[in-house]
matplotlib code that plots the C-alpha trace (Angstrom):
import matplotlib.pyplot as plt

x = [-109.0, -107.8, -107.6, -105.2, -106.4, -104.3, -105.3, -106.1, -107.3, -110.1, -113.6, -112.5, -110.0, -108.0, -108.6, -105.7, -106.4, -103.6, -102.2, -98.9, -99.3, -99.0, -95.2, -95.3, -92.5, -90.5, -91.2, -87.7, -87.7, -88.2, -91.1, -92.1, -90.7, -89.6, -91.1, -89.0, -87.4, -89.3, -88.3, -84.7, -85.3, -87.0, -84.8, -81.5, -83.0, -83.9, -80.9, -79.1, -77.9, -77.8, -79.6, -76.2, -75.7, -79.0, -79.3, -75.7, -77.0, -80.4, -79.0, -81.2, -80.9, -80.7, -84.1, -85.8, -84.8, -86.1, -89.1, -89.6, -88.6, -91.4, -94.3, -92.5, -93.1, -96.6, -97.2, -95.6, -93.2, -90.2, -89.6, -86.1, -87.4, -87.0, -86.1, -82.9, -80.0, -76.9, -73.9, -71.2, -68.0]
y = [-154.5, -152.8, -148.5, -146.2, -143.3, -140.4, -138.2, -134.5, -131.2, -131.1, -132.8, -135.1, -137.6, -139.2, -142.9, -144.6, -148.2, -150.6, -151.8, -152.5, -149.3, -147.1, -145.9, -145.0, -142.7, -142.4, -145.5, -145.5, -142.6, -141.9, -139.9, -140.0, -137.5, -137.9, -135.7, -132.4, -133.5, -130.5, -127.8, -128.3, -128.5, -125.8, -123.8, -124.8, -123.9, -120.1, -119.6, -120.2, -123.8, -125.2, -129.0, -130.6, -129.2, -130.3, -133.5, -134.2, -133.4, -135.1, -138.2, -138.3, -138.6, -134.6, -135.6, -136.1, -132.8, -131.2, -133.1, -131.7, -128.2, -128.0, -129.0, -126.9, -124.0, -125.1, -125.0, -121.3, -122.7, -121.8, -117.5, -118.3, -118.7, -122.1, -121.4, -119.2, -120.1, -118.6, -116.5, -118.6, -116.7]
z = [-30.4, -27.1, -26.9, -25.2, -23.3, -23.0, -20.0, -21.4, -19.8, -22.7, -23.1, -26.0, -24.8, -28.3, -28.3, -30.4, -31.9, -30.9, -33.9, -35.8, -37.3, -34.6, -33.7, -30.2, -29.1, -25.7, -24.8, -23.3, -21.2, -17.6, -17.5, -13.9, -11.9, -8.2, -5.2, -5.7, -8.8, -11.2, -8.9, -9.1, -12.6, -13.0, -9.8, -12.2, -15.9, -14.0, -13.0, -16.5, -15.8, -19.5, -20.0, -20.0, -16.0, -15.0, -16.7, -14.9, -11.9, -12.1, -12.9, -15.8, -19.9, -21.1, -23.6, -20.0, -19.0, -22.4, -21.8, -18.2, -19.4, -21.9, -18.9, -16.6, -19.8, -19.9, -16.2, -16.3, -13.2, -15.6, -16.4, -18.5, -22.2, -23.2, -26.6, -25.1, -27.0, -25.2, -27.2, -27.9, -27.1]

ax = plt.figure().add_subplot(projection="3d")
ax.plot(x, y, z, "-o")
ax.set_aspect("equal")
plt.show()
């Protein structure tokens, strides 16, 4: 029975059995990046462009956005909260 191995920051790395059990998710997302790509991402989402703008921009499905949002939060390369839900006027 093969393993996956998740790369992690920490000394234990999660080894998941491969098995019909297992529900693997985004498996249908683009989630590679190209060179630049993160900084306009990140450059748009700072300067109040919502998902919807960026995504349209990007080229890319607005759950990949979301996706790069939250490492872009976890990389502190974003200073708009991502949690910011605009007023609806």
């Amino acid at each position: 029975m093969g393993a996956v191995k998740f790369k992690t920051s920490g000394k234990h790395v999660p080894l998941i059995p491969l098995n019909g059990d297992n529900e693997f998710i985004f498996e249908d997302l683009e989630l590679v990046f190209l060179p630049g790509q993160l900084d306009r991402i990140a450059l748009g989402w700072n300067n109040w462009q919502t998902i919807e703008q960026i995504s349209e921009r990007e080229e890319r499905r607005e759950i990949e956005i979301f996706l790069a949002l939250i490492h872009l939060a976890d990389k502190e390369k974003i200073t708009r909260p991502l949690a910011f839900t605009p007023k609806r006027i």
